[in-house]
N, C-alpha and C positions, 0 to 999 in steps of 0.2 A: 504494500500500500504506500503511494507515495502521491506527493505534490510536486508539482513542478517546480524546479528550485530557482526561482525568479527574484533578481536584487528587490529587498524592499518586501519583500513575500515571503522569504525561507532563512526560518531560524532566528526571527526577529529579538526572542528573548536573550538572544547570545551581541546584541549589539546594545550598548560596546561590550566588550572592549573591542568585538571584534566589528568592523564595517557591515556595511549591506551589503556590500559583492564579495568579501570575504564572507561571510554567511551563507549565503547563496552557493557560493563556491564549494565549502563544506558542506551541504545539503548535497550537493553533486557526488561528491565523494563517501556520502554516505550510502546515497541510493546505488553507485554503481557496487559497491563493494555489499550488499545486500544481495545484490543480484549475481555477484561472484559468489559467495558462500551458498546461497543455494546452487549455484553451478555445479559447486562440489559437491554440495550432501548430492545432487544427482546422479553421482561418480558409484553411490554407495546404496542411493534406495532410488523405488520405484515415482521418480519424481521428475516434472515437467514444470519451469520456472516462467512467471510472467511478472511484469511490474503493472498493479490498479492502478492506475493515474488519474488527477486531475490539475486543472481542466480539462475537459475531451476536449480541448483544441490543440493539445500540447503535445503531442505527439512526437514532433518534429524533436523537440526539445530532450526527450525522452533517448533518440536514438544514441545518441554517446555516450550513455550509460548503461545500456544492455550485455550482457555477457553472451558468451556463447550457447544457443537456443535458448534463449530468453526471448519471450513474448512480448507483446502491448494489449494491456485491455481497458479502455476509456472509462470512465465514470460515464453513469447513465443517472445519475442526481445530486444535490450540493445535501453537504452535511455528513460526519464519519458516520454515526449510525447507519443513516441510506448507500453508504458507498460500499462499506461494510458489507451488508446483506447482500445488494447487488453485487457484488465479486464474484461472494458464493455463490447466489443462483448461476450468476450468468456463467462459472466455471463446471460447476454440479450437471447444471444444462444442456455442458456439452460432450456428457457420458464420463467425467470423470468419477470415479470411485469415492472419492474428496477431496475436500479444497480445504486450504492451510492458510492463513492470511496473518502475516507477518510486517511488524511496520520497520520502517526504514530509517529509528532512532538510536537502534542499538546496532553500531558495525561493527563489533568485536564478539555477536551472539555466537555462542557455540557453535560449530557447526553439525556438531554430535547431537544438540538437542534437536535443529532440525531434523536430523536421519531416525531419531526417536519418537518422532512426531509422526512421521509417515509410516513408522511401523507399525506404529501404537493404530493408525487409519484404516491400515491395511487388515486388520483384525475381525472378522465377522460381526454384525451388530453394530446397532445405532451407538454415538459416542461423541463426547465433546473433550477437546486437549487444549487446557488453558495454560499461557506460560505467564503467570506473575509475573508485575513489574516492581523495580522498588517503590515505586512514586505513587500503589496503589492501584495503575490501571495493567495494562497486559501486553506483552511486547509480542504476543499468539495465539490466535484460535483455529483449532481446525475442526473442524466439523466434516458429520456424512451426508449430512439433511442443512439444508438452509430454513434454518428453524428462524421466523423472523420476528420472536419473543426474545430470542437471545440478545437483540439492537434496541429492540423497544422500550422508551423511558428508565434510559440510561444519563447518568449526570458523567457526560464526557467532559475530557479532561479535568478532571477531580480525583479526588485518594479514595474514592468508594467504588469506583466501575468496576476493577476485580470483582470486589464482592459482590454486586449487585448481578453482576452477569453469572455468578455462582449461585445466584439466587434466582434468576430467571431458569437456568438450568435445570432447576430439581425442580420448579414447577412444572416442567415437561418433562418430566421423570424419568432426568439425567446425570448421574452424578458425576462432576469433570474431572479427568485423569489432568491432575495439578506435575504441571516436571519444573524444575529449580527456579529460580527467583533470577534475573539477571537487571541490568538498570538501561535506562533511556537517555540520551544525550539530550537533554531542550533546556540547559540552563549550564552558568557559567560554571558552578561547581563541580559538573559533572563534565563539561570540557574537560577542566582540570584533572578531573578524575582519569579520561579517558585519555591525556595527552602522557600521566602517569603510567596508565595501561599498556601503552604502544609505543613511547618512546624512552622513558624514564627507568622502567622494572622489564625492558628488552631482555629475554631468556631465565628471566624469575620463573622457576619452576609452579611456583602460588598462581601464574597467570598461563600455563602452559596449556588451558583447556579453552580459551578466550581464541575466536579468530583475528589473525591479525590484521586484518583490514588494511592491504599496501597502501589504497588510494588515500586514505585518509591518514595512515601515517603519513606518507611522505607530502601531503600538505601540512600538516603540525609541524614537521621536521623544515618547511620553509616559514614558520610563522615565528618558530625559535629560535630560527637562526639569525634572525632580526633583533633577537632582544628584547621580545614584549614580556616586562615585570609584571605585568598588567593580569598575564594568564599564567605565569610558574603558583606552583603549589607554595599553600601556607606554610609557616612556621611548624605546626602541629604533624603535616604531611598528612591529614587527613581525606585529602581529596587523592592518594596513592594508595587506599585500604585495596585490599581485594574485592574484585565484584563479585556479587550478590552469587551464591550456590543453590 
């Protein structure tokens, strides 16, 4: 699931310290490298990659960022809950077995929990696979059914979508196979966090399960090389913890 990474549009919370086209720029490097890691869990499970976009006019914008057999599939309405749903159906629709939908905040996500994702789908029987975020909401749902109680009056972007969508769930009497906790990039801390990840604790054995995400490393590795104090880690080092298990 992604937006178009448009200066002025993508990642506005991370400015400053960082620019608008710096932002934007990073949103780039987020999406393509989302799109690379499922490339790979591909390598490993029965898995077929697309990126959800909007705006459906954005297409264009989209193509520099695709991996190899990676897809486009437009948005067909404004709003995450409606985009959401629409994925699934319009994926589900077209004979697959299920649809995964995964956003484009975390580029260091496992790529293991992807390939656990699609096994876990592959399993006979209706089923829902939620991937907790730290922030509260979910950086994964897969689903077999485009169930569209699962979107329904949901308080997006908030600390309660997890649960609420664990809660829509077992109204449709599903209990969600929950896999590890991981975290979202939308705010400066967790830059910090993430620039710790991939260029700071480089072959820390603590982070050896995190993908490395090239694209977005090697633009951090040109933001730092500049010298912005602006985005090195606290005192405390607390924005270089380990992410979420």
């Amino acid at each position: 699931m992604a937006k178009a990474p448009r200066i002025g549009d993508a990642k506005t919370r991370l400015v400053p310290p960082l620019s608008t086209t710096e932002a934007a720029r990073l949103s780039a490097c987020f999406i393509r490298d989302a799109a690379e890691n499922i490339a790979a869990a591909a390598q490993r499970a029965a898995i077929e990659g697309y990126i959800a976009y909007s705006p459906p006019d954005a297409a264009v914008e989209f193509g520099p960022l695709l991996a190899e057999g990676t897809r486009l599939l437009p948005s067909r309405r404004t709003g995450l809950g409606a985009s959401l749903y629409d994925a699934a159906d319009d994926l589900l629709a077209t004979g697959y077995g299920s649809a995964c939908l995964v956003n484009s905040d975390s580029p260091t996500l496992p790529t293991s929990l992807l390939i656990d994702t699609a096994r876990l789908l592959a399993r006979p029987g209706d089923r829902i696979v939620l991937g907790p975020a730290e922030d509260g909401g979910y950086y994964l749902i897969g689903l077999k059914q485009a169930h569209a109680r699962l979107f329904d009056d949901i308080a997006w972007s908030t600390p309660v979508v997890f649960a609420q969508t664990v809660e829509r769930a077992r109204e449709i009497g599903l209990e969600p196979l929950v896999l590890p906790m991981w975290y979202d990039v939308d705010d400066v801390e967790a830059l910090r966090r993430l620039n710790a990840e991939l260029l700071i604790d480089e072959g820390n054995g603590d982070h050896a399960a995190a993908y490395r995400a090239p694209h977005t490393a090697a633009f951090l590795r040109g933001l730092f090389r500049g010298g912005r104090p602006e985005l090195m880690l606290g005192p405390t080092g607390s924005a270089g913890d380990s992410a979420g298990r």
